[in-house]
N, C-alpha and C positions, 0 to 999 in steps of 0.2 A: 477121757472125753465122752459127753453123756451120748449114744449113738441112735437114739431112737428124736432127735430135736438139733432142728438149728435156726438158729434168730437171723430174722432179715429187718434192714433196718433201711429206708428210705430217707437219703439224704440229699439237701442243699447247701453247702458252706456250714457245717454243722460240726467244724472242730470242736470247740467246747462241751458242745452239749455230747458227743458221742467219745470224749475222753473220760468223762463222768458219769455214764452210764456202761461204759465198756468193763468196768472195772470191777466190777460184779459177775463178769461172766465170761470166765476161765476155761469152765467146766464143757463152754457149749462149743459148738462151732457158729459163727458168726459170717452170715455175708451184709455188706452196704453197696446197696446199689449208691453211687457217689454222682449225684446229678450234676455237680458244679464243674465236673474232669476236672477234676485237681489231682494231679500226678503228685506233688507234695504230701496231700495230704493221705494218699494209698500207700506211699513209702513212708511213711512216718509212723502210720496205725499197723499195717504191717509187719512192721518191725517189731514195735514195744508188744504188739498181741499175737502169739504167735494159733493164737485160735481164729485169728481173724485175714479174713478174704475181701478186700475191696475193689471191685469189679467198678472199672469207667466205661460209661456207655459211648458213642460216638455223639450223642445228642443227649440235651436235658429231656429226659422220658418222663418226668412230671410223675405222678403217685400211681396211678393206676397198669402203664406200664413197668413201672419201676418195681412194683412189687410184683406184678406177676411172673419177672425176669428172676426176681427172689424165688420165688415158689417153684420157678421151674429148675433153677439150679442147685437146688436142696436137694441131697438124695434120703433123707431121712424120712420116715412115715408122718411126722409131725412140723408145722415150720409155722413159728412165732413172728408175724407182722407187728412192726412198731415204726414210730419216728421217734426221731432223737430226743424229743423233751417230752423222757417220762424218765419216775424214779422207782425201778425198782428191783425189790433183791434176787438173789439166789436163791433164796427158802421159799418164797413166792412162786418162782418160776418153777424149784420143783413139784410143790404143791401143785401148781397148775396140770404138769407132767404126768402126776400121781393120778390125779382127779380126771386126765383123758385116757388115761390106760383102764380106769376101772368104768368108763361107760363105755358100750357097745358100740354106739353109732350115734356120731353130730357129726357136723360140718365147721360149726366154729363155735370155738368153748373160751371166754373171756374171764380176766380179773375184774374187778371194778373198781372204782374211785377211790381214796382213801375218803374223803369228804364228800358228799352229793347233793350238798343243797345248793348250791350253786348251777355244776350241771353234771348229767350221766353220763356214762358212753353206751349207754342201751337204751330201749324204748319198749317194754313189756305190757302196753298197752294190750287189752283184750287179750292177753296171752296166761292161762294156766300152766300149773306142775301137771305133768300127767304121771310123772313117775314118784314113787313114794319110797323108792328103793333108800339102803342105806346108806351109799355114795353120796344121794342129790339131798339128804338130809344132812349129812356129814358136814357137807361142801354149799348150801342153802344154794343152792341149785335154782335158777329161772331159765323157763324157755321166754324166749324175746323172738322181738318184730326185730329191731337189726340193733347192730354193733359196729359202733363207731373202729378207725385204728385203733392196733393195740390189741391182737385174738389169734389165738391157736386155730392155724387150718390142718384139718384132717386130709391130708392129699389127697390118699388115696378114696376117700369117698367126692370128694368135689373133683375128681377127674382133671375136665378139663372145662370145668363153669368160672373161668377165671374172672377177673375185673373186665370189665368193658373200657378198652383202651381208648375210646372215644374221648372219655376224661380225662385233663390232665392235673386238674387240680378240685376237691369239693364232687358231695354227692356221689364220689367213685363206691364208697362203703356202703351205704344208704342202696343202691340200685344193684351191686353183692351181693347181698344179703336180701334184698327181693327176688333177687331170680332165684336162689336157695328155695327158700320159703318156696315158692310157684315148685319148686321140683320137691315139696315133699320133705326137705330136709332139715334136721333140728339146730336151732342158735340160741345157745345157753353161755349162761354167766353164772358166774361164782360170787355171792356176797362175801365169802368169807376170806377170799384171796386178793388183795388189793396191791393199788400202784396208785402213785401221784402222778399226776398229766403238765407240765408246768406250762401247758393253754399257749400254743403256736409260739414259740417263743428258742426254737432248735435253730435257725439261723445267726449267725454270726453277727454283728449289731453290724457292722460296715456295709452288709448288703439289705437291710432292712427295708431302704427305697423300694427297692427292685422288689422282696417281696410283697409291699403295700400293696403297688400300683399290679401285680399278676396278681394278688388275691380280688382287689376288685374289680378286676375282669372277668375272670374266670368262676368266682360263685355266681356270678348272675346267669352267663353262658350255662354254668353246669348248673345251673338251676333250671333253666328253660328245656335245656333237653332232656333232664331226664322225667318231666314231667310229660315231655313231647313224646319217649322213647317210651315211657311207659302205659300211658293212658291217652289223653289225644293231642291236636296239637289246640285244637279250643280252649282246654281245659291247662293247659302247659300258660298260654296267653292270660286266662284268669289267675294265676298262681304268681305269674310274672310283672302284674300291673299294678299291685302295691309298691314295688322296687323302684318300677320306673317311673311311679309318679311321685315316690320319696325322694328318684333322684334329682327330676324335672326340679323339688321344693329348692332342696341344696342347693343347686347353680339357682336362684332367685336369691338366696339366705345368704350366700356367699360371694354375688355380685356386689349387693349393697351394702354386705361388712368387707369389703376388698380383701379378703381371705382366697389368693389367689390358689394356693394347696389344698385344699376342699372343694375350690371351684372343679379344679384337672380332677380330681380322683370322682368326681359326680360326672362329667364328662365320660371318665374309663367307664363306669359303670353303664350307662348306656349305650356304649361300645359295646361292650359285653351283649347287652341284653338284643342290640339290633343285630348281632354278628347270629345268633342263635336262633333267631326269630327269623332268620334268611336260611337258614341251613348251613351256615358256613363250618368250618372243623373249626376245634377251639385250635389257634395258630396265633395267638397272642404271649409272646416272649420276652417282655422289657430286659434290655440290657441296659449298662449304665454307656454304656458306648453311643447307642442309638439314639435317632434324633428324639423319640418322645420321650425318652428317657430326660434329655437335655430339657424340654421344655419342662418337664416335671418338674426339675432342679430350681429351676428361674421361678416358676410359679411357689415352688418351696418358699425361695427365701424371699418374696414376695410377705 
């Protein structure tokens, strides 16, 4: 068992996807933060993997808690953030391993995409190499502005500059990775070490609702605040008024084609964007039990 790495993995109903990537990684120690409490599904994984630790929270702690519960419960110098839907090997991960043990000092050192025209999980804008060494040539080395999920934290250099728990879904990575940067600290990718992302798609299809209607709530909220949190709230308002006049379009678009499931998820969306614009916590949690849930459903098969 590799003693210097262990992979933390932030999960919702994500049987599938984390029996299919588990299986590659024997060699590590494994924790899932398991957001669904599924007792099932801790006894089941822990059984068939005996490298693997699945830890249920008392509450769904959403991405940015969930991982920094990972981070803190890793006692290894290195711990690998993922969600469930990525593909990737053993030979990667070491490589990744190798490539953090031979630089000095980062904070978060990433694979990247196998394909990237679509989309990256970095943003290297305005960012040079400064280093010429023969690791960061070996390994095509970028220093970046941030890195999406899916990146090697250096514990012990990132201390205790954890995620901003305020987040519980979107923008947790993005606002990471700028307070790093603000402290001085290095966020590198690797071109030559890659994984496939298979693009939100780690929940289990039966809960799929539940996660529609929480993702469009919650990007909008976590869009506003950390525009709010990090520069002002003016300028958070200006960043936020394309959404909500897209969303304003949609419920007009969807009155008059009687698309009552478009109409609810443009409604959630401006939920979202008034809850934030109030200062309210993001406390947006659709179950399929609960009454919005139910109108959801109705509006669905509408």
């Amino acid at each position: 068992m590799n003693k210097l790495l262990t992979i933390v993995f932030n999960s919702y109903f994500s049987r599938e996807s984390l029996k299919k990537v588990l299986k590659n990684l024997n060699n590590y120690k494994v924790i899932i933060i398991e957001n669904s409490l599924e007792l099932s599904l801790k006894l089941e994984l822990e059984k068939k993997y005996k490298n693997v630790r699945v830890v249920l929270p008392k509450e769904n702690l959403g991405t940015s808690k969930g991982f920094n519960l990972g981070i803190k419960l890793a006692t290894t110098k290195y711990v690998f953030i993922n969600n469930p839907d990525i593909k990737i090997n053993a030979a990667s991960i070491n490589q990744l391993l190798l490539c953090a043990q031979r630089i000095k000092k980062f904070a978060l050192l990433a694979p990247t995409y196998s394909i990237e025209k679509i989309h990256k999980n970095y943003d290297n804008k305005d960012q040079k190499i400064k280093n010429s060494s023969l690791t960061f040539k070996k390994y095509n080395i970028l220093s970046v502005n941030w890195i999406d999920n899916n990146f090697l934290v250096n514990k012990k250099l990132i201390k205790k500059n954890f995620f901003d728990e305020n987040f519980f879904l979107y923008f947790e990575s993005i606002d990471f990775c700028l307070n790093l940067r603000r402290k001085k600290m290095d966020l590198l990718v690797s071109k030559k070490i890659k994984f496939k992302h298979y693009g939100s798609k780690s929940t289990d299809v039966k809960y799929k609702d539940v996660v529609t209607l929480s993702r469009a709530w919650h990007y909008n909220w976590s869009k506003f605040y950390y525009y709010r949190k990090n520069f002002t709230y003016i300028y958070a308002v200006a960043r936020i008024l394309p959404n909500f006049i897209q969303a304003i379009k949609k419920i007009f678009i969807n009155l008059v084609t009687l698309n009552g499931f478009n109409l609810y998820l443009s409604f959630i969306e401006i939920y979202g964007i008034i809850s934030s614009m109030l200062c309210l916590n993001s406390f947006y949690r659709p179950q399929q039990k609960n009454n919005f849930f139910k109108i959801y459903r109705l509006f669905k098969k509408s």
